[in-house]
C-alpha positions, 0 to 999 in steps of 0.5 A, spaced: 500 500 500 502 506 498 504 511 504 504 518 504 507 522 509 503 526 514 509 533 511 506 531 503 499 531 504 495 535 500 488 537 498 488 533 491 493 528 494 489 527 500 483 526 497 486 522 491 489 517 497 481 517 501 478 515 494 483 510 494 481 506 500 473 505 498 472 498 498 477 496 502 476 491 508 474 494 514 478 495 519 479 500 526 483 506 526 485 512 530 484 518 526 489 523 528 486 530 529 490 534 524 486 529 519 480 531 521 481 539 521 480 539 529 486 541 536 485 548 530 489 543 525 487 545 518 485 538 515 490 537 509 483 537 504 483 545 506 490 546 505 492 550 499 499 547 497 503 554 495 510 554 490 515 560 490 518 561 483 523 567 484 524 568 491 528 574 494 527 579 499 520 582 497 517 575 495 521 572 502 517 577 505 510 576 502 512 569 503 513 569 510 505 572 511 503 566 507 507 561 511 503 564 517 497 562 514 494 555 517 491 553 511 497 553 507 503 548 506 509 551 501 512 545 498 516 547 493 521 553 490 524 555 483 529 559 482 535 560 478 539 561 483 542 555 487 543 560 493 536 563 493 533 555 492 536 553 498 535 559 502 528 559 500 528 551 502 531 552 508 525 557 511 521 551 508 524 546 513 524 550 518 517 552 519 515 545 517 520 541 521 522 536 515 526 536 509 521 536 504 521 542 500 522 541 493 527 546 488 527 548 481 532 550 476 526 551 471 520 553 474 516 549 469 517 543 473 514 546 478 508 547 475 508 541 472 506 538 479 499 537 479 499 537 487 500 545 487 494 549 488 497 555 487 504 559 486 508 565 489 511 570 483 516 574 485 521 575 480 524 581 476 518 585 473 522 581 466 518 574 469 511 577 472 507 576 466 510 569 463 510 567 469 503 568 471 501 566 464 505 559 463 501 558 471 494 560 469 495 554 462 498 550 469 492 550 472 495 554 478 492 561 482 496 566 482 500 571 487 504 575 483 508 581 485 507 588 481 509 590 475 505 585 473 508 586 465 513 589 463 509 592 457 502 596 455 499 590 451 502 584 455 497 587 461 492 586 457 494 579 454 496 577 462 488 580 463 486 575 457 489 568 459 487 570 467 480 570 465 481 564 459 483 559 464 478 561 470 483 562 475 485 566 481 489 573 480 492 577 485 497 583 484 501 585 490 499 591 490 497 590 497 495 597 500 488 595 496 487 591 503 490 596 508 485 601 511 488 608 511 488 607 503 482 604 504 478 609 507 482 615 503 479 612 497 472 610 500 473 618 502 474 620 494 468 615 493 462 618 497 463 626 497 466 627 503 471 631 500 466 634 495 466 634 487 473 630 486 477 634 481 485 632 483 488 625 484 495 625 486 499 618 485 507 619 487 513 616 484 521 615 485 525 618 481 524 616 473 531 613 469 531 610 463 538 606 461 539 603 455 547 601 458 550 594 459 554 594 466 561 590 464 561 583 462 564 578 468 564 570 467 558 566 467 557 562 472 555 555 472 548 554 469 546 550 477 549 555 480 546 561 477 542 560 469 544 566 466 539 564 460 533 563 464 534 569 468 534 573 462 528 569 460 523 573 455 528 580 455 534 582 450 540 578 451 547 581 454 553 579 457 553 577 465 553 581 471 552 580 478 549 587 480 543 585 475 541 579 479 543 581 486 538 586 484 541 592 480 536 591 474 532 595 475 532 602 471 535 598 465 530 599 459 531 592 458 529 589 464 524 594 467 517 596 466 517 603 464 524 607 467 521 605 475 515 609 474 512 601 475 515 601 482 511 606 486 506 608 481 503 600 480 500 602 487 499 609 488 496 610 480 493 603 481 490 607 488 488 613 484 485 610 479 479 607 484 479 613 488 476 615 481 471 609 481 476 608 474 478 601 474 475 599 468 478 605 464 484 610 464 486 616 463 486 619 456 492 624 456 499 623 459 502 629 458 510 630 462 511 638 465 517 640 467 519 641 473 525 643 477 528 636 481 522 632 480 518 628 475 511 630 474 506 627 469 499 629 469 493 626 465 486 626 465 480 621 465 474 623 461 470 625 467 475 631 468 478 629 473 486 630 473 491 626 476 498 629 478 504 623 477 510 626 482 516 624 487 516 631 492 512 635 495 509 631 499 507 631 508 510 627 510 506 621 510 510 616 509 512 611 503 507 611 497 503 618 499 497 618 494 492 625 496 485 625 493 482 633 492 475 635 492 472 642 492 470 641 500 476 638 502 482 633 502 487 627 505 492 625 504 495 618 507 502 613 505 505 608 509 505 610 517 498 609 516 498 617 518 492 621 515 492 628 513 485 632 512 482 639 510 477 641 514 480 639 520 472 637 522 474 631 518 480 628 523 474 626 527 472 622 523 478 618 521 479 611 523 485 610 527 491 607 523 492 600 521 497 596 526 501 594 520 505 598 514 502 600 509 508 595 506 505 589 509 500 584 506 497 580 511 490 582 509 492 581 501 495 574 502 488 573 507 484 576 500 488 570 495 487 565 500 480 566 501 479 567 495 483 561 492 477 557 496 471 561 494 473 562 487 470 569 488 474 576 485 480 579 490 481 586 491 487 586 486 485 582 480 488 581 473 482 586 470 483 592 475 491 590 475 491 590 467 487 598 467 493 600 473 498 597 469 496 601 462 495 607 466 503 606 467 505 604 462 501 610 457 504 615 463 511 612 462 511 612 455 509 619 455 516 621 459 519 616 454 517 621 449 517 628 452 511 630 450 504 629 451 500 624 448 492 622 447 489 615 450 483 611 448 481 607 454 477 602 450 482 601 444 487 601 448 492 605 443 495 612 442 490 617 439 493 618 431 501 616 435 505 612 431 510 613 434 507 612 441 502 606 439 509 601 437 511 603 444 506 600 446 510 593 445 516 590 446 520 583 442 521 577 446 526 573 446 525 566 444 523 562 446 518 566 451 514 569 446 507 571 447 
């Protein structure tokens, strides 16, 4: 008879094991606890099982708010990088007290596995959307770190498969499950600033490099895949600064000259403030502004969004301010909140226990939503519109000059040099 370890259960194993033993002799039993879902004990068919593909230190951080979940067994992790696949293992064992945590060079070996429910995706921005689309084809649910595609038409794409193969997406834009967004935005929503008219969404500093770092030796394929690390990006020579995380800012591997890295989320924000997460803005338009980037577009509805890096309180990371005509807020990661009129701040919520960097409460949402099969907060089609609203807005600042969207086409308004912006070659064999 076929024995299958307490430490590999899962919900397809569980239940093909039990199905096995249908017209078995009768016999007494102990059935454990933790069999039956009692003593707190989640019962191995409730179980999501979890793979990591890309795992470093945002991915390590999401996963440790994953591994917290009483419902979920990580059973295996794919990387590129043998230290990352053992670092990633080692935390895997630990939490588990075994030594079962499958690794991956390539991680289409993990999906292959039909004992995976679901994966974690936290690879470079290059990675985000192949990734989660070869996951979809797999049949696994998705939790994919933003930018979740690297160009315009590839957030559409990644939209499509999504829905196509009926499967469970999550973007890590996290802060749509912390509390101080989330009353800011229901704030903008039902009037109590008045008639909306200025959203504002911060942003690093823009940089957009077309350069090659220095080529060094290529290490040995298990230690580091250099090919596979590229994956659908422009071959280059080696270095070790791209894969310890100095990629990003190199066009080649980053998703709009770093606007992504911020604006995914404070964009993202805006947008819903707006209650836009079915269109996008129609012009980007960049100003010149002393020691900032700026980039203002407008929605059809006329309000303005204002994409800047300064002039902000205070607030913490990832400031975004909504403006009526009655009054305004402004809050960012702290969980602080500022608003005008002060008759307002009694009103306010206190501030979340957690940074708005946190994602317990959006690893929580997947989860949950991986059993129920309903839509979370950040899926593939609110995610694909914050995505192009991005990209369009980076697109501009690539141009310099200001550029007219349609929403519903998803192309430049009589642009052609925009509109062939919107795309980017794959390298064999990654295209879409």
């Amino acid at each position: 008879m076929r024995t299958i370890t307490v430490s590999h259960l899962t919900r397809r194993r569980f239940l093909k094991a039990s199905a096995g033993t249908i017209g078995a002799a009768m016999a007494p039993m102990v059935v454990p606890d933790s069999a039956l879902g009692l003593s707190g004990i989640v019962a191995p068919s409730e179980r999501i099982t979890l793979g990591g593909i890309g795992i470093r230190n945002r991915g390590g951080y999401v996963l440790s708010f994953m591994l917290a979940q009483p419902d979920v067994q990580f059973v295996a992790i794919a990387d590129v990088r043998a230290d990352r696949r053992e670092a990633v293992k080692g935390i895997a064992d630990n939490k588990y007290g075994n030594n079962d945590c499958d690794t991956y060079r390539d991680f289409r070996e993990l999906l292959a596995r039909d004992d995976i429910d679901a994966v974690l995706i936290a690879t470079g921005d290059r990675w985000h959307a192949h990734a989660s689309m070869m996951a979809a084809e797999a049949g696994k649910d998705i939790y994919s770190e933003k930018p979740c595609a690297i160009t315009l038409s590839l957030a559409r794409t990644l939209a499509d498969t999504i829905r196509r193969h009926g499967r469970v997406f999550q973007a890590g834009t996290q802060r749509r499950t912390v509390s101080n967004f989330v009353q800011a935005v229901h704030w903008a929503q039902d009037g109590k600033l008045g008639k909306l008219h200025t959203l504002h969404a911060s942003i690093y500093r823009l940089r957009d490099s077309h350069d090659w770092l220095p080529a060094e030796p290529e290490p040995p394929k298990d230690v580091v895949d250099w090919d596979m690390w590229l994956g659908p990006a422009p071959w280059r020579p080696y270095n070790q600064r791209y894969v310890d995380g100095g990629w990003r800012g190199y066009f080649d591997f980053d998703s709009g000259a770093t606007l992504h890295d911020w604006a995914a989320h404070t964009l993202d924000l805006c947008q819903w403030a707006n209650q836009a997460d079915n269109t996008t803005p129609i012009e980007f338009e960049p100003i010149d502004v002393p020691d900032d980037n700026v980039i203002v577009g407008r929605y059809a509805n006329g309000v303005k969004v204002v994409l800047r890096y300064s002039g902000w309180l205070g607030l913490g990371t990832c400031p975004v301010r909504f403006e009526g005509d009655e009054g305004w807020i402004e809050t960012g990661d702290t969980g602080q909140t500022a608003v005008y009129p002060d008759s307002l701040r009694s009103e306010l919520a206190p501030p979340p226990a957690e940074r708005g960097t946190a994602p317990k409460n959006h690893v929580r949402d997947f989860l949950d939503c991986v059993k129920s099969r309903a839509m979370p907060a950040a899926n593939a089609d609110i995610t694909a519109q914050s995505h192009i609203a991005c990209h369009a807005a980076a697109i501009a600042y690539r141009l310099g000059r200001k550029v007219t969207f349609d929403p519903t086409k998803e192309e430049f308004i009589g642009d052609e040099e925009a509109n062939r912006m919107r795309t980017r070659a794959m390298r064999e064999p990654w295209t879409v």
